[in-house]
ZARO-679033 format. One record per residue (C-alpha): x, y, z; residue number from 1; chain; residue in three letters. Coordinates in Angstrom, 2 decimals. Layout:
N
u=X; v=Y; w=Z; num=NUM; chaine=A; residu=ALA
...
//
This chain:
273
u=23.43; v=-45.43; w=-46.55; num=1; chaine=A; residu=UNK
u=21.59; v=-48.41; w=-47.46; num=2; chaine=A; residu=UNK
u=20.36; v=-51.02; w=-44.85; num=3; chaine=A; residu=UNK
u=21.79; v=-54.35; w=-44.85; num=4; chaine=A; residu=UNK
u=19.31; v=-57.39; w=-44.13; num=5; chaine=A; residu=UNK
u=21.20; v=-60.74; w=-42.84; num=6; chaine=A; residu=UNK
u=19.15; v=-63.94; w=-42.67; num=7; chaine=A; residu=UNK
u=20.01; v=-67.08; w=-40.79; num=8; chaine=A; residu=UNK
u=18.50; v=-70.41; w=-40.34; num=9; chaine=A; residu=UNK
u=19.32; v=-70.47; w=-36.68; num=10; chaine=A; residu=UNK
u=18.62; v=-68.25; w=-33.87; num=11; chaine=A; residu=UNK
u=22.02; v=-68.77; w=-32.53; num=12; chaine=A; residu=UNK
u=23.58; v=-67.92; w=-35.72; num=13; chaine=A; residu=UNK
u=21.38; v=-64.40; w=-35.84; num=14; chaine=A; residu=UNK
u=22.18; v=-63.99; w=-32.23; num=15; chaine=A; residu=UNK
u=26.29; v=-63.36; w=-33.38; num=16; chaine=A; residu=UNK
u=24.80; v=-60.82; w=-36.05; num=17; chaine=A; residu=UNK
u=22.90; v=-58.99; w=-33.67; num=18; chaine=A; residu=UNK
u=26.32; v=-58.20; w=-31.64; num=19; chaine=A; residu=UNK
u=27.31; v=-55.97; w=-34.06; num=20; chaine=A; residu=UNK
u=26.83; v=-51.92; w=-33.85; num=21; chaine=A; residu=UNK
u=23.62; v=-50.83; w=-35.35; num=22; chaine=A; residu=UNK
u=22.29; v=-54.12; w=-35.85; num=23; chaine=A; residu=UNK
u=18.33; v=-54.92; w=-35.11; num=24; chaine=A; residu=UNK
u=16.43; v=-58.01; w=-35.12; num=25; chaine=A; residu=UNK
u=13.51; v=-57.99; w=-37.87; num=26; chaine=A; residu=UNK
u=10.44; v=-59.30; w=-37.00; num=27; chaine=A; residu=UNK
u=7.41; v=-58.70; w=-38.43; num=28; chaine=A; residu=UNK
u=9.20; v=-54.79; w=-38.91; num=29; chaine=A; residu=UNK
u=6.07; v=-52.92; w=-38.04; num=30; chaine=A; residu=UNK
u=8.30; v=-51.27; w=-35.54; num=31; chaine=A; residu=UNK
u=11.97; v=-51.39; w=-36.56; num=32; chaine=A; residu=UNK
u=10.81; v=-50.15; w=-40.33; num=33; chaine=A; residu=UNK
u=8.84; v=-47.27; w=-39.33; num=34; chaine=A; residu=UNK
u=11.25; v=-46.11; w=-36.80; num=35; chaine=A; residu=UNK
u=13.99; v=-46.20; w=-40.52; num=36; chaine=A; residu=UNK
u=11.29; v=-44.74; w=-42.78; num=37; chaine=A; residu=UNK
u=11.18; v=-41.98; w=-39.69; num=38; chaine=A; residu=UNK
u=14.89; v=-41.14; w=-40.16; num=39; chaine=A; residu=UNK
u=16.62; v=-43.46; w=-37.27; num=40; chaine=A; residu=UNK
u=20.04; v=-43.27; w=-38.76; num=41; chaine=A; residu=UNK
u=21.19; v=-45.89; w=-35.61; num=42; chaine=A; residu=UNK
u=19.89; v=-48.69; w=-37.86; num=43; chaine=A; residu=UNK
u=22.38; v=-49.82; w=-40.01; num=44; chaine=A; residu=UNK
u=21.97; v=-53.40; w=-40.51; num=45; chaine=A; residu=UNK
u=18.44; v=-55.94; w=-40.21; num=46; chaine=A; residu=UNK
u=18.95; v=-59.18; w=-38.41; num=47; chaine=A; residu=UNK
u=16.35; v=-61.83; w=-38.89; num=48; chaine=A; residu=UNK
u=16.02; v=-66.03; w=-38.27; num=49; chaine=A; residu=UNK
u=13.94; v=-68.43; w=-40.55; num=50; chaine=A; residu=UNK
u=14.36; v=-71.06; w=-37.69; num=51; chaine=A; residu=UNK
u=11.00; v=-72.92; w=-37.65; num=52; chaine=A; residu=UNK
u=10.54; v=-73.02; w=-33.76; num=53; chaine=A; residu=UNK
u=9.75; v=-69.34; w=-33.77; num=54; chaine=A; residu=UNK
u=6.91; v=-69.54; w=-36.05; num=55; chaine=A; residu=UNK
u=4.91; v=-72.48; w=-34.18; num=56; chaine=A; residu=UNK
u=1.85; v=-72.59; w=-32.37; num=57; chaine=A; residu=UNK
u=2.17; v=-75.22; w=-29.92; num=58; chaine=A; residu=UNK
u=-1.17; v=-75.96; w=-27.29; num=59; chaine=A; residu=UNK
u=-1.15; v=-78.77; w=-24.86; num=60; chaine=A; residu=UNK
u=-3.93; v=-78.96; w=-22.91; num=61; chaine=A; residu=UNK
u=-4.86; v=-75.60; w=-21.51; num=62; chaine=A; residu=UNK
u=-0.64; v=-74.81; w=-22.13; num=63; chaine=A; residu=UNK
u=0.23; v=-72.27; w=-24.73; num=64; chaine=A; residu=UNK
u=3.33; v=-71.53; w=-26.37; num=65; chaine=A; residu=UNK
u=3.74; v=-69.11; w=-29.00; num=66; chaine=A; residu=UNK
u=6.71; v=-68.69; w=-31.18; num=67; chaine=A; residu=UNK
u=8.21; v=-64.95; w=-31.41; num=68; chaine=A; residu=UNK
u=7.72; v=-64.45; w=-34.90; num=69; chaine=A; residu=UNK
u=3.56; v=-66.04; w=-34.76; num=70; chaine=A; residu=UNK
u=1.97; v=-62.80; w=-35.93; num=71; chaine=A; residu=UNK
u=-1.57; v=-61.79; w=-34.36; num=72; chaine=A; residu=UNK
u=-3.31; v=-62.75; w=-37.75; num=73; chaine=A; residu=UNK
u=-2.39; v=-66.64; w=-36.68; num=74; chaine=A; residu=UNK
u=-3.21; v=-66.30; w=-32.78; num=75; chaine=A; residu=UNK
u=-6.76; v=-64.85; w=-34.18; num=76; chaine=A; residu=UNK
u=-7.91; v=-67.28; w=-36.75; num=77; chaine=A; residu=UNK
u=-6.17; v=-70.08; w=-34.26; num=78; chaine=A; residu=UNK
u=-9.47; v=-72.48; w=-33.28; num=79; chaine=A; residu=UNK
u=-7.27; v=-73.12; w=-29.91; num=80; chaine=A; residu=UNK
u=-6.69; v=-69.38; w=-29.17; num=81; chaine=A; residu=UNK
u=-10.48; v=-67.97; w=-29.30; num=82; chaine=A; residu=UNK
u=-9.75; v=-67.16; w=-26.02; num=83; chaine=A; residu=UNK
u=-7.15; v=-64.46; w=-27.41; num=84; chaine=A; residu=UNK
u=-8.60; v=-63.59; w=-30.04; num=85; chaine=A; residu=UNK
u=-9.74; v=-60.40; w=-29.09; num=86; chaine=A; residu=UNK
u=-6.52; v=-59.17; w=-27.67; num=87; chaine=A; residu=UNK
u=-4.75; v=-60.13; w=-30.78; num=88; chaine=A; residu=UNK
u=-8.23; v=-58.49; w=-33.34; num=89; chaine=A; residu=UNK
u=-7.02; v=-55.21; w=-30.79; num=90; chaine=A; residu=UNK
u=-3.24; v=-54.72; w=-32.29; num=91; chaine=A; residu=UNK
u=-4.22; v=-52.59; w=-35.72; num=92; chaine=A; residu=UNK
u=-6.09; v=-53.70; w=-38.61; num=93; chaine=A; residu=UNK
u=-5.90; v=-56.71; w=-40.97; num=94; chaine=A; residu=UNK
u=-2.49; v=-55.57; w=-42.69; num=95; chaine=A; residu=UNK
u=-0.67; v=-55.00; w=-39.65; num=96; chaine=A; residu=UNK
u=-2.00; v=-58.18; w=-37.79; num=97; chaine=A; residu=UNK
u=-0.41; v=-59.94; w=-40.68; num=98; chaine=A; residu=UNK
u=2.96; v=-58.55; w=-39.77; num=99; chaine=A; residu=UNK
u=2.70; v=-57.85; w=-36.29; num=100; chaine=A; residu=UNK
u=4.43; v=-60.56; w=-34.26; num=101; chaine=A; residu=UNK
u=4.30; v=-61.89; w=-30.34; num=102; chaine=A; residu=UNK
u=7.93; v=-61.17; w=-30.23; num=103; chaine=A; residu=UNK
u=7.94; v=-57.43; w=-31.54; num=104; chaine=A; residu=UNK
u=4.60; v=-56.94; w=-29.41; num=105; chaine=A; residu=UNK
u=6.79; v=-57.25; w=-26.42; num=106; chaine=A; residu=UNK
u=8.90; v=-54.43; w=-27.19; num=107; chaine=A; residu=UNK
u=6.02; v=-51.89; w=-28.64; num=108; chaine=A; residu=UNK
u=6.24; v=-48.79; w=-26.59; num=109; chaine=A; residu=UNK
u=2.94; v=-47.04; w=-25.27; num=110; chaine=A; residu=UNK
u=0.37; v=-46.83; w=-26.43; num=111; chaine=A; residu=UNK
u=0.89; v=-49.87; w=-28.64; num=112; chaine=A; residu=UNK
u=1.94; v=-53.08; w=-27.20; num=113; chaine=A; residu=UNK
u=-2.18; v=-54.28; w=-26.65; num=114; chaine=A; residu=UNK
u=-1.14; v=-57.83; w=-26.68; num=115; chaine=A; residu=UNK
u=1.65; v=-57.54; w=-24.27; num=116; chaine=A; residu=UNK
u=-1.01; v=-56.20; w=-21.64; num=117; chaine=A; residu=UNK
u=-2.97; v=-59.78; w=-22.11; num=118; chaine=A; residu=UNK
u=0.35; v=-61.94; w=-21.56; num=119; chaine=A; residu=UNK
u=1.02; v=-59.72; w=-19.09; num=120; chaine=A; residu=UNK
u=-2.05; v=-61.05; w=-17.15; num=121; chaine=A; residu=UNK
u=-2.13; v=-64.59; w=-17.96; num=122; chaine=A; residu=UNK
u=1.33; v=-64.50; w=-15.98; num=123; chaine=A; residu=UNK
u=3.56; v=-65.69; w=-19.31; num=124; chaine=A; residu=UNK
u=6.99; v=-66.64; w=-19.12; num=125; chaine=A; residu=UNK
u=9.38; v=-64.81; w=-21.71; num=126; chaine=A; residu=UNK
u=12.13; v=-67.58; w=-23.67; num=127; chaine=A; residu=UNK
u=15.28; v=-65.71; w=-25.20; num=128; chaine=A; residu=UNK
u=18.35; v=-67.12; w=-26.50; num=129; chaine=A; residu=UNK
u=19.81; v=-66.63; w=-22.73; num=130; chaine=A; residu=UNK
u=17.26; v=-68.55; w=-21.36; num=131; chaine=A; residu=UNK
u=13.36; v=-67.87; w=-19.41; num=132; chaine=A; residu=UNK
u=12.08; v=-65.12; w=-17.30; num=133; chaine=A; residu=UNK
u=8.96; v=-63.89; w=-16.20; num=134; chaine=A; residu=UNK
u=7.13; v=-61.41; w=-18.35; num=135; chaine=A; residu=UNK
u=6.95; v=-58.69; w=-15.99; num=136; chaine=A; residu=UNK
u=11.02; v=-58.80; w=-15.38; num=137; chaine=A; residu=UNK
u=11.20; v=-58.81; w=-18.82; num=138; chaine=A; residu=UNK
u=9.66; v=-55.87; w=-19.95; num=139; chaine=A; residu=UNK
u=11.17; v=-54.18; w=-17.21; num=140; chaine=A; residu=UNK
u=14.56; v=-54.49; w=-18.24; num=141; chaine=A; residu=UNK
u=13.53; v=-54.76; w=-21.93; num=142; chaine=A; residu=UNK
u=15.13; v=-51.26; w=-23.14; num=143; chaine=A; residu=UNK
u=18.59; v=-53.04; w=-22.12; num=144; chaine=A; residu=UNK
u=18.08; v=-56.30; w=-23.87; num=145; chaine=A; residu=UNK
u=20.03; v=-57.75; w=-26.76; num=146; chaine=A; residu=UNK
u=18.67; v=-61.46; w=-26.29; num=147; chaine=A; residu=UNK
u=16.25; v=-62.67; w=-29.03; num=148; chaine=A; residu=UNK
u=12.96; v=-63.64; w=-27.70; num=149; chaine=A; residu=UNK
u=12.07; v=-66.98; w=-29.49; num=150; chaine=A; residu=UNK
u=8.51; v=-67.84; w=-27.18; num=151; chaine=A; residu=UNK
u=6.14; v=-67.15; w=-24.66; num=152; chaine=A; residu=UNK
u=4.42; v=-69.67; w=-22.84; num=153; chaine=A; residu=UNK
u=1.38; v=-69.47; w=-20.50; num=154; chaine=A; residu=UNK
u=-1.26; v=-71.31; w=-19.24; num=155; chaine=A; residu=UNK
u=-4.98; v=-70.22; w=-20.33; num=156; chaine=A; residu=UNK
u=-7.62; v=-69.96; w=-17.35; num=157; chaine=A; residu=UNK
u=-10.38; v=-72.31; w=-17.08; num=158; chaine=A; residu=UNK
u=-14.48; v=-71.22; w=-16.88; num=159; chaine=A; residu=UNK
u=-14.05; v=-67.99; w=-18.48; num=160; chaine=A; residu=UNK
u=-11.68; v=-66.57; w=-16.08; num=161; chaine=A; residu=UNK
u=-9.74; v=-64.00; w=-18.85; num=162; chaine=A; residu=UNK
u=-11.11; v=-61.03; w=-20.04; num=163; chaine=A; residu=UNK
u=-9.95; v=-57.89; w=-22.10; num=164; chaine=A; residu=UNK
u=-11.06; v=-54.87; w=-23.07; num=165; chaine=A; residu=UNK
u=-9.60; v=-52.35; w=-25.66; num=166; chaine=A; residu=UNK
u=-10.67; v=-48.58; w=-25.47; num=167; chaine=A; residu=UNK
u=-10.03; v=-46.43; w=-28.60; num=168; chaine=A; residu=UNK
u=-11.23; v=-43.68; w=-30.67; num=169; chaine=A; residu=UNK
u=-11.36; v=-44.92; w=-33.83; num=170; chaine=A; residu=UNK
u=-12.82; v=-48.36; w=-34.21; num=171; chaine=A; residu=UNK
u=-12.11; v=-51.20; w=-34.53; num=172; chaine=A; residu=UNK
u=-7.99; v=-50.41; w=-34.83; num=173; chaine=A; residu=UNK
u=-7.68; v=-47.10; w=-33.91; num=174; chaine=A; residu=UNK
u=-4.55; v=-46.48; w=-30.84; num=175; chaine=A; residu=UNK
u=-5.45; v=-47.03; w=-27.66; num=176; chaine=A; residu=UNK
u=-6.77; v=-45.31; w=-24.78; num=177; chaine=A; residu=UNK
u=-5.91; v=-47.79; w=-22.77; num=178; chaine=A; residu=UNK
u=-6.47; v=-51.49; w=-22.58; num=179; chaine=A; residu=UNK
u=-6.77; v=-53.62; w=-19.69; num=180; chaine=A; residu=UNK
u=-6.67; v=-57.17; w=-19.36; num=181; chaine=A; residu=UNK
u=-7.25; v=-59.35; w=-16.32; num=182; chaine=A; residu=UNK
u=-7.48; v=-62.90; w=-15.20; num=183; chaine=A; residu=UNK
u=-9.76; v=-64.08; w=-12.03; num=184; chaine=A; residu=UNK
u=-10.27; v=-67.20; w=-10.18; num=185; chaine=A; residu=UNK
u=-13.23; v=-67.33; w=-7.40; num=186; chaine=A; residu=UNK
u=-13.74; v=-69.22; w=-4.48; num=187; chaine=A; residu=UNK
u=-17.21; v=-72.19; w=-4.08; num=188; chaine=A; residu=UNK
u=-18.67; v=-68.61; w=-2.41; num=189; chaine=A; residu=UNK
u=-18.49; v=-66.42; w=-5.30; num=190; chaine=A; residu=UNK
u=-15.12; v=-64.35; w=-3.95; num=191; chaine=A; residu=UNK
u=-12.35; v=-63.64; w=-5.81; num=192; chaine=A; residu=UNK
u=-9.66; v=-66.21; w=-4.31; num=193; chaine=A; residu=UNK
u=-6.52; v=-64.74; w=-7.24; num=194; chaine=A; residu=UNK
u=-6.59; v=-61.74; w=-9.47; num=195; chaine=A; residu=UNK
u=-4.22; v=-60.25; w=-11.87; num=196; chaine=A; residu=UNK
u=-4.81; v=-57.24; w=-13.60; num=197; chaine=A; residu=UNK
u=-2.80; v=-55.32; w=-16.29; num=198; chaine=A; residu=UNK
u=-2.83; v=-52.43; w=-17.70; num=199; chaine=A; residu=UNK
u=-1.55; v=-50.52; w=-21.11; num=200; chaine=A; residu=UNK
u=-1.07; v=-46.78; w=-21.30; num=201; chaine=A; residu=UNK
u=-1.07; v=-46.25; w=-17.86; num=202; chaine=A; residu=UNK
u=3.01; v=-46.05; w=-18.16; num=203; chaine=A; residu=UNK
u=5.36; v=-46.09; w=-20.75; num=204; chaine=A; residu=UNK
u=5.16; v=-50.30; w=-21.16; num=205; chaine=A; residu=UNK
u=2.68; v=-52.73; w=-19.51; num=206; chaine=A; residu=UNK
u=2.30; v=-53.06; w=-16.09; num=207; chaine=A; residu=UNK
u=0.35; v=-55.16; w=-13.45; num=208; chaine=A; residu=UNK
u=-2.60; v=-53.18; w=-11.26; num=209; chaine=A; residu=UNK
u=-1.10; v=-54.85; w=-8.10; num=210; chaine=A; residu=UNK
u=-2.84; v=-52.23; w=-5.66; num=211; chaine=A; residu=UNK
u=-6.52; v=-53.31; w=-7.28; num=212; chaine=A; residu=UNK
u=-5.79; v=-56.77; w=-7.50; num=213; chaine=A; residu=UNK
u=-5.12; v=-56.87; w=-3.63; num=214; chaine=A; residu=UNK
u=-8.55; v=-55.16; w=-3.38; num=215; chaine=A; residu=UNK
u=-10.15; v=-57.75; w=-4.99; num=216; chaine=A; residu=UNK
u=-9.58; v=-60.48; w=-2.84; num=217; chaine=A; residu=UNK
u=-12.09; v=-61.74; w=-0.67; num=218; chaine=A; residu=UNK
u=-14.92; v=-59.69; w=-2.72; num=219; chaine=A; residu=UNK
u=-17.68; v=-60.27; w=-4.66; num=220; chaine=A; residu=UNK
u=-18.08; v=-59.41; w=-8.37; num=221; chaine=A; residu=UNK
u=-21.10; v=-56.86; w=-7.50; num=222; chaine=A; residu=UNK
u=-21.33; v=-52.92; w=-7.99; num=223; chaine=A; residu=UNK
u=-20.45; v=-52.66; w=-4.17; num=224; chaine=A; residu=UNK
u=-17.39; v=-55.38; w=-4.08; num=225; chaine=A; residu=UNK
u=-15.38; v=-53.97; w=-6.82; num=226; chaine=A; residu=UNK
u=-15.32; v=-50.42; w=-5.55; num=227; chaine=A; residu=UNK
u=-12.75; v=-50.60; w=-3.54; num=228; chaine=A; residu=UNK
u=-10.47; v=-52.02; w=-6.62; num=229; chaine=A; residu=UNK
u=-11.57; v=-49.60; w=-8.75; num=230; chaine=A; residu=UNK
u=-10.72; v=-46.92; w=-5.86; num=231; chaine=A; residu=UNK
u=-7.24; v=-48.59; w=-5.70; num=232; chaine=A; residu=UNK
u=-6.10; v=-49.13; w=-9.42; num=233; chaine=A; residu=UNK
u=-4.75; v=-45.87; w=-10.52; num=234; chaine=A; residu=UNK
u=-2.15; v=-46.72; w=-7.88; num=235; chaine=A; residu=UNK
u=1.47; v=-46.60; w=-9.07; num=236; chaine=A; residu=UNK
u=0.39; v=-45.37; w=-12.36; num=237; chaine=A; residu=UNK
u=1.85; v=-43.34; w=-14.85; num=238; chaine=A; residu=UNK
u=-0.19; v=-42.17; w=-17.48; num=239; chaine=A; residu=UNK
u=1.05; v=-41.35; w=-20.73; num=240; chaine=A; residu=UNK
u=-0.08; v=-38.75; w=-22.64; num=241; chaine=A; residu=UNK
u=0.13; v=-37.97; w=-26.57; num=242; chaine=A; residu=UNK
u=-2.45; v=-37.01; w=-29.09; num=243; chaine=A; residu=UNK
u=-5.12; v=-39.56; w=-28.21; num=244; chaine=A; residu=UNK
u=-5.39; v=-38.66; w=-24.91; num=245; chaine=A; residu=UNK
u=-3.96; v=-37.28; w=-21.71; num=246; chaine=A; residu=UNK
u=-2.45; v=-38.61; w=-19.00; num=247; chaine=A; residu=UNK
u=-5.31; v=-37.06; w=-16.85; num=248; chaine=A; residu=UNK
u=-8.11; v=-38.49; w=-19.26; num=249; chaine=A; residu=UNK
u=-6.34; v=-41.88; w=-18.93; num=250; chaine=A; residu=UNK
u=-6.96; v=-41.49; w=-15.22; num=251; chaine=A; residu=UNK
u=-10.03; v=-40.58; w=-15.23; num=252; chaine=A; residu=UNK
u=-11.55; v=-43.43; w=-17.10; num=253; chaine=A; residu=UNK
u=-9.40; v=-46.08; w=-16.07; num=254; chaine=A; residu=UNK
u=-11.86; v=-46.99; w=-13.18; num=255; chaine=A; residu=UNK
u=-14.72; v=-46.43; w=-15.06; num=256; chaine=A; residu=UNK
u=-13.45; v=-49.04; w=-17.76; num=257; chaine=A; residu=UNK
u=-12.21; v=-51.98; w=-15.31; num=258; chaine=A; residu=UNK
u=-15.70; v=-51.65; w=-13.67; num=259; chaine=A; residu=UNK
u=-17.04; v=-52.65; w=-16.83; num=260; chaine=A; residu=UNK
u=-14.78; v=-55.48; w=-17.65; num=261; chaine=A; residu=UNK
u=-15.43; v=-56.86; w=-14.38; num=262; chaine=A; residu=UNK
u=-19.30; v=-56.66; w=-14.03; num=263; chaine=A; residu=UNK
u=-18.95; v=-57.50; w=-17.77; num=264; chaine=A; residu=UNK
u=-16.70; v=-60.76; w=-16.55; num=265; chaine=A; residu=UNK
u=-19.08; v=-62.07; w=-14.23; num=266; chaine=A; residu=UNK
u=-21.96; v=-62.27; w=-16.85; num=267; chaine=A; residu=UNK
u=-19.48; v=-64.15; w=-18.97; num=268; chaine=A; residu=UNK
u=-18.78; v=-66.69; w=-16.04; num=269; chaine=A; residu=UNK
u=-22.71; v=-67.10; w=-15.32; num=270; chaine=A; residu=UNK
u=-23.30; v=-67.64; w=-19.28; num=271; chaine=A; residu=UNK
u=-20.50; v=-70.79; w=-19.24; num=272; chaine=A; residu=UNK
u=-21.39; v=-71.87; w=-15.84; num=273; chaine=A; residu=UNK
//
């Protein structure tokens, strides 16, 4: 049976389309297409919206928003997004990033989804047709959700408080091992005064390292002050596994890997400072 595509000017207008059985919104279609050239015979019919909201790039001060369908190629050559670059460089190679949108990122299952795990720390906000939520309620209920996403917004850190770090095989697009992201504000006496850590691959969608982020607190950035965080962070976590790596691999490294982007974070800070 051949698939149907729909296109509307308006995001409300796609949003009736998308009520209908088998319907899917198209994106960028580096997910929805693979999973038809795979053999999903659930997918009868592409939804997509031309409305020019969800292809903007809108900064305001240190205030991002990012339309759903702003692909990773944009975010990366954005001279107000350097900052993100490297989380957005971390989702495939140059072909993909050229498809590969901020909206379909959100719904990439494990062990994709590399920029999710960076919004995920920088605390975004998620805008659908039904209105805003945070990202982490979002992506929890995301399996569920028939509301277009048309944005994100979020605010970036000042002084080099966001990092990221990527782990693959292959480089630089091969799948994930995991990636973690993390965002860190410290006190006049060098302790970390808020932390928020996420994490990809370490369960079937993003999620926040809320056990090592409470560990942080009060500590220095040193070999002995981040122990206890790295100690803490495989807590609540779910590891996937598939052929890249196991769930006990995942594990394993995990600690070894946020100990680096933290010591790795403060040399960062000290370079800006």
């Amino acid at each position: 049976m051949a698939l149907a595509l729909q296109t509307f000017s308006t995001v409300k207008d796609a949003d009736a389309a998308l009520k209908a059985d088998g319907a899917r919104y198209l994106g960028g279609g580096t997910l929805v297409v693979r999973a038809t050239n795979e053999g999903d015979v659930s997918l009868l019919s592409f939804v997509r919206s031309t409305e020019p909201s969800l292809s903007t790039i809108a900064v305001s001060g240190g205030k991002i928003r990012l339309g759903a369908s702003v692909t990773m190629a944009a975010i990366a050559r954005h001279p107000d997004l350097s900052t993100l670059s490297p989380a957005a460089r971390a989702v495939g190679g140059p072909a993909i990033r050229n498809m590969a949108t901020v909206g379909g990122n959100l719904f990439a299952p494990a062990p994709y989804g590399d920029f999710t795990v960076a919004l995920l720390a920088l605390d975004a906000t998620v805008s659908t047709d039904g209105g805003d939520q945070p990202l982490e309620t979002f992506l929890a209920k995301r399996d569920d959700s028939r509301a277009i996403v048309t944005s994100v917004d979020f605010t970036l850190p000042k002084g080099g408080g966001f990092c990221f770090l990527k782990v693959s095989r292959v480089k630089p697009k091969g799948v994930s091992v995991l990636s973690i992201a993390a965002v860190l504000e410290q006190a006049a006496d060098g302790t970390v005064s808020t932390a928020r850590i996420a994490l990809g691959c370490m369960a079937d969608r993003p999620m926040r390292a809320k056990a090592a982020e409470k560990a942080l607190l009060g500590r220095r950035l040193t070999k002995d002050g981040i122990a206890p965080a790295l100690a803490a962070v495989g807590e609540g976590t779910s590891p996937i596994t598939d052929p890249i790596a196991s769930a006990w691999y995942r594990a394993q490294v995990l600690p070894v890997h946020l100990g680096r982007l933290l010591l790795g974070q403060v040399a960062g800070m000290e370079t800006k400072a």
